[in-house]
C-alpha positions as CSV (number, residue, x, y, z in Angstrom):
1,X,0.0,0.0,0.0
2,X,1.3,3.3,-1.1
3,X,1.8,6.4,1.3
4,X,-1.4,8.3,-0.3
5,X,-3.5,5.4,0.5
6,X,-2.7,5.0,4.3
7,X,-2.9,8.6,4.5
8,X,-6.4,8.2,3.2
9,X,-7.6,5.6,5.7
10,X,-8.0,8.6,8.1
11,X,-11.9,9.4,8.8
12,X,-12.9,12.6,8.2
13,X,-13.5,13.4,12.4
14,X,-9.9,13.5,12.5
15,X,-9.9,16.3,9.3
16,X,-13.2,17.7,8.4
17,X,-15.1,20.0,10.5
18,X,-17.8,18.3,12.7
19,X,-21.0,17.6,10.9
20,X,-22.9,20.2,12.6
21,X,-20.4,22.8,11.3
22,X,-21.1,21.5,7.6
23,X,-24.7,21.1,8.4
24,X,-25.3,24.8,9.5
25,X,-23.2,26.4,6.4
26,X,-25.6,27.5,3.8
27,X,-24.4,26.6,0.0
28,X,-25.7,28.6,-2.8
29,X,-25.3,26.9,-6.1
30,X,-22.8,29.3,-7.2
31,X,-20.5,28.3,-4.7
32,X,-21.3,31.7,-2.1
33,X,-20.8,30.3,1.4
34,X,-22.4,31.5,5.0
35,X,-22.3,30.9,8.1
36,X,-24.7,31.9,9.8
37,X,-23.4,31.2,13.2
38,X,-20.1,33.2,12.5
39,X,-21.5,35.6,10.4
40,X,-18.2,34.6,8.0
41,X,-18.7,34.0,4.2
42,X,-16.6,33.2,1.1
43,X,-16.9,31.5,-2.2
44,X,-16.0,28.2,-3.0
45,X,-15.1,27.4,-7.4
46,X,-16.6,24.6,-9.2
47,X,-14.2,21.9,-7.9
48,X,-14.5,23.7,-4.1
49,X,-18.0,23.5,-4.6
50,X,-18.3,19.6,-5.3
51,X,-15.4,18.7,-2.2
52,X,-18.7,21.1,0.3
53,X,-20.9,18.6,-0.9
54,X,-19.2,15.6,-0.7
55,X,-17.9,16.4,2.8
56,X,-22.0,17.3,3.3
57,X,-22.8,13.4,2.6
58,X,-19.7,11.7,3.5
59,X,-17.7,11.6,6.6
60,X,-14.5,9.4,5.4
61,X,-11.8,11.1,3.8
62,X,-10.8,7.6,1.7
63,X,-14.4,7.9,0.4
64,X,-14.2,11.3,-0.7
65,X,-10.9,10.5,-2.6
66,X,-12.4,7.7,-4.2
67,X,-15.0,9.9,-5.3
68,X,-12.9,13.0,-6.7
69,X,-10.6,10.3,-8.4
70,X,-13.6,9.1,-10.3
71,X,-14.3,12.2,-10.8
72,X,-11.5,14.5,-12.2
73,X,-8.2,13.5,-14.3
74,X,-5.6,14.3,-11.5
75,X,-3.1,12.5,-9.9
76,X,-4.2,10.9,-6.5
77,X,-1.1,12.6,-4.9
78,X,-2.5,16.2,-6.1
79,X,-6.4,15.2,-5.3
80,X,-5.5,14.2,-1.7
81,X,-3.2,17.4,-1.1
82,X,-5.7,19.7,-2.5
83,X,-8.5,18.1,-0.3
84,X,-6.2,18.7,2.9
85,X,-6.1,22.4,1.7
86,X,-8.9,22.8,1.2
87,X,-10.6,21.5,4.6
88,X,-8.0,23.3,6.4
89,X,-8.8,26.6,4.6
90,X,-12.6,25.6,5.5
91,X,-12.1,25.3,9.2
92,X,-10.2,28.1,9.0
93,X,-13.1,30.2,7.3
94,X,-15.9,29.0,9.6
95,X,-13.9,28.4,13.1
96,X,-14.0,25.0,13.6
């Protein structure tokens, strides 16, 4: 097994923000982002916009890659990074 794909075994609880974090965000459809309970907001791009989804339905971060592999023509390396990034950046925007 390759370093990516023990990386990936970690569930999302260790990553993502808790599930009533992602629960309470409010999504539009072209990818504006609010949360209500910190009053922050920001916009997410197409790709950004399909990870708040995903992470809205799934809690395992293996799962999700899986998924965005499917997905998108990217290396698994790159997919996996950019989901770290972009969770990270999430919790950063909504305090979690």
């Amino acid at each position: 097994m390759d370093q990516s794909n023990e990386n990936s075994s970690v569930s999302g609880s260790e990553l993502f923000p808790s599930s009533d974090v992602l629960s309470r965000l409010a999504v539009s459809e072209s990818g504006f982002v609010f949360d209500p309970a910190s009053g922050h907001n920001f916009t997410v791009n197409e790709t950004g916009l399909v990870l708040l989804r995903l992470l809205l339905k799934e809690p395992r971060l293996d799962q999700i890659l899986e998924t965005l592999r499917d997905e998108f023509d990217a290396d698994p390396r790159d997919i996996e990074r950019d989901v770290i990034e972009f969770v990270s950046a999430l919790r950063e925007n909504v305090g979690a």
